[in-house]
N, C-alpha and C positions, 0 to 999 in steps of 0.2 A: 676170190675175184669180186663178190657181188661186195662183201665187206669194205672191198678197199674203193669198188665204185661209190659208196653212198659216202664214206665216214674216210676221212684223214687222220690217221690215230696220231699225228705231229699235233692236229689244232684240237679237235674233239675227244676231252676229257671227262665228258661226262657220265657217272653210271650208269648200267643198265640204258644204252645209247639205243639199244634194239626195243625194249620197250618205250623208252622215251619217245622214238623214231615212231614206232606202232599207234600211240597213243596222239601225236603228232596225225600222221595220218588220218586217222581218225575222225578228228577233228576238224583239218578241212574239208574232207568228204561230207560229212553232216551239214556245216555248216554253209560250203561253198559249191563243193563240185556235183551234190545230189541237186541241190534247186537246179541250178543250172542244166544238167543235165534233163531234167523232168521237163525243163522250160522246153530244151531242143526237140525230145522227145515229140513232147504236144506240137510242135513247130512242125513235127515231120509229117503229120497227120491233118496239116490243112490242105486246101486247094492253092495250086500255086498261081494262076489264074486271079482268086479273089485276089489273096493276098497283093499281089502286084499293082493291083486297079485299086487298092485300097492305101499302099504306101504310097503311090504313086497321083493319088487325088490331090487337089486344088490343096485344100485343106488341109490335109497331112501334110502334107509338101511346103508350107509358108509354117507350119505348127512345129516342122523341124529345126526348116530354116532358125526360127523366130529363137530355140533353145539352143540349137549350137551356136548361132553370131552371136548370142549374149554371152554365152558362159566363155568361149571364147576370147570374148572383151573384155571382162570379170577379169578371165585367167588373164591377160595380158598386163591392165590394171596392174594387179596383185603382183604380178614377176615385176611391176615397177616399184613399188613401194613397198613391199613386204622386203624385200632385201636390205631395205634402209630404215626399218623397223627391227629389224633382228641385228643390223649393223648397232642401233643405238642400245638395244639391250644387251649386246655380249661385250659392247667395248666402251661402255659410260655408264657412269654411276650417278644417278639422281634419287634425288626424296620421291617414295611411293611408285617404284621401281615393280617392287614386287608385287604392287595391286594393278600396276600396268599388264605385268605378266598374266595375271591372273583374268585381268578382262579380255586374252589376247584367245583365251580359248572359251568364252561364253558360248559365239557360234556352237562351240562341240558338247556346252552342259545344257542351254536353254531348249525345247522342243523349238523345233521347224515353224510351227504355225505360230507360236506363241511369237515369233523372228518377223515372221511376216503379217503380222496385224500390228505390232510396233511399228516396223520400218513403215505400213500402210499410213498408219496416221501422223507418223512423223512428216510425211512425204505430201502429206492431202494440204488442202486450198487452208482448212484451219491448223494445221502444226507447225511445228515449229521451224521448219526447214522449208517446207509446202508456202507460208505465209511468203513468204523472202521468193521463193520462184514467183510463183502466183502475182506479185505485186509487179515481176518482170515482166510479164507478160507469156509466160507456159507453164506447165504441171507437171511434174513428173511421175506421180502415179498415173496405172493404166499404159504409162509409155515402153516402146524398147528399151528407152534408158531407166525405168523405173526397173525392168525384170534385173539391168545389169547391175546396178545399186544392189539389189538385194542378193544377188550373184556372190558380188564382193565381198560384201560383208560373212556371206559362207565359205568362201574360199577362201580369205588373207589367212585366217591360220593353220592351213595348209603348206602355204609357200613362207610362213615366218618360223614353222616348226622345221621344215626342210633345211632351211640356208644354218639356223641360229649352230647346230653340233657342229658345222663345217668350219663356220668363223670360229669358232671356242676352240677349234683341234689346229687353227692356223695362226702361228705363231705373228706378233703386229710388230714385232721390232723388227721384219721384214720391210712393211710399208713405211717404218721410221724410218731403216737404212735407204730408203729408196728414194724418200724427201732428202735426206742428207746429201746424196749424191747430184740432186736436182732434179727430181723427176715432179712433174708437177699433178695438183691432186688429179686430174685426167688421165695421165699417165698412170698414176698409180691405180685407179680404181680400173681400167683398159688392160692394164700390161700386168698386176698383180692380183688385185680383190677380183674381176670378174672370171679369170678364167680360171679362177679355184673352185670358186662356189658358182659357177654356172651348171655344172651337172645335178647339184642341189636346186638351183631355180628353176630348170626344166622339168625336175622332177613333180615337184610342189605345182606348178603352173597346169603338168597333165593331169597331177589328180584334182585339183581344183576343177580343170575342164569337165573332166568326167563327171564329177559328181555332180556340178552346174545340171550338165543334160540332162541328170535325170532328178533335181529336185524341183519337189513339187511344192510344201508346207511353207518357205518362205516366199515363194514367188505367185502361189495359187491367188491370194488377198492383193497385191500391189499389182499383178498385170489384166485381173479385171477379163482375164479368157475372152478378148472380142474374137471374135474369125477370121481370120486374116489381117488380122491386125497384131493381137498380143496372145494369142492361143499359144498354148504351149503344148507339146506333145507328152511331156507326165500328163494333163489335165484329162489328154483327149483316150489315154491309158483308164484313167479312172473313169470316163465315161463311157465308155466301151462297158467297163466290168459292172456300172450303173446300171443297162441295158440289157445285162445278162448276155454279153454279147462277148463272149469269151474267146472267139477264134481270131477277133479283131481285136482285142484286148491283147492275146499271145503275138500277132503280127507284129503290134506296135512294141510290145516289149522286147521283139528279135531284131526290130530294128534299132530300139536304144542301145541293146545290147551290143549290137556290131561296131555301132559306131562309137562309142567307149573303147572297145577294143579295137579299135583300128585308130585308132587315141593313142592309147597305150603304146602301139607297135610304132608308132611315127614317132613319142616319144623316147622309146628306146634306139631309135635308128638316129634321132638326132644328139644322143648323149653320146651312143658309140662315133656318130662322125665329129664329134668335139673331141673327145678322149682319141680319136686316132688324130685327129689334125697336130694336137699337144704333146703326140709321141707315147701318149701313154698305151699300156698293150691294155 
């Protein structure tokens, strides 16, 4: 009974599946489910009281704001052009294709901070991007749109890793047959290319979101932490733990925490209401 609950002996052919499975285990418990658990843990042992008067402040409260409508708008960005970034890597062939590929995961080799002291100076009154605002008349470092820029730039290869397997596995003489017929490119990207690979955009888009909220290395340098203006709530994590103030440090990460995971579940609620609208079980 317990064998046939875990393992499908039609799909799962692999040796020694019980230690596989064991070692499996293992592994996410160590590396996922003891922090987390340690985190709740010390969560249970605060005053509920502080805590409340303490998520619940001016300042926490604009500091969250401030990290989920960026990353939010990041994600939203990214599920627009990351799909037409993957679109032109799985279905055209151009010169330095593969060094395009290869910059499409920098975000995931270069450190955090190293991300955010680039994108700072790139973004400031003397760089090279910064020069060009600045002579318009705004800045975009220090700003909400500064935090989202740098949002972006972590999260597109999220959402170009997601879509790209999905178009590779979806046959294109579909949307050829489809032009033939007369269907026009609206049509086709509406009635064929989105509702294939939209469970893959939504996917890509939530982890983006999530990670947005809680990163702090590229974003700490370009929003410049004012209070209530560009504070971000990783920041105000790390000064808590600066202060030795570790029961406000665990509050604030129980509520990073929830709210990623309540990310996640909206996420999964809106894939299953695509896949049942499309008939799929």
């Amino acid at each position: 009974m317990i064998k046939n609950l875990f393992f499908n002996q039609t799909h799962f052919q692999l040796p020694g599946r019980w230690l596989t499975f064991g070692i499996v285990m293992m592994y996410i418990s160590l590396m996922i489910m003891i922090p987390l658990l340690a985190l709740l843990m010390k969560g249970f042992h605060l005053n509920i009281n502080q805590v409340w008067s303490l998520i619940t402040s001016e300042q926490v409260s604009h500091a969250t704001w401030v990290s989920v409508s960026t990353a939010a708008t990041a994600a939203l960005i990214n599920g627009v052009f990351g799909p037409m970034v993957a679109w032109v890597q799985v279905r055209t062939t151009y010169p330095g294709k593969s060094i395009i590929n290869s910059l499409i995961d920098l975000p995931f080799a270069i450190p955090t901070a190293v991300a955010g002291i680039t994108l700072t100076f790139l973004f400031s009154n003397e760089g090279w991007v910064g020069k060009l605002t600045h002579a318009m008349g705004f800045s975009i470092n220090y700003t909400w749109w500064g935090i989202t820029l740098a949002l972006v730039f972590v999260g597109l290869p999220f959402v170009i890793r997601s879509v790209e397997p999905v178009l590779a596995d979806t046959d294109g003489d579909i949307e050829e047959a489809a032009k033939t017929l007369g269907a026009s490119p609206f049509q086709v990207i509406y009635r064929i290319w989105l509702p294939t690979i939209m469970p893959a955009i939504l996917s890509g888009m939530t982890v983006a979101w999530a990670r947005g909220i809680g990163e702090f290395g590229s974003v700490v340098f370009i929003s410049g932490n004012l209070p209530y203006k560009t504070e971000i709530l990783p920041y105000l994590i790390v000064s808590k733990l600066e202060q030795f103030d570790y029961n406000g440090a665990t509050a604030l990460a129980l509520l990073t925490l929830i709210i990623s995971f309540l990310i996640l579940v909206l996420a999964n609620l809106l894939q299953w209401w695509h896949r049942k609208r499309l008939g799929y079980s």
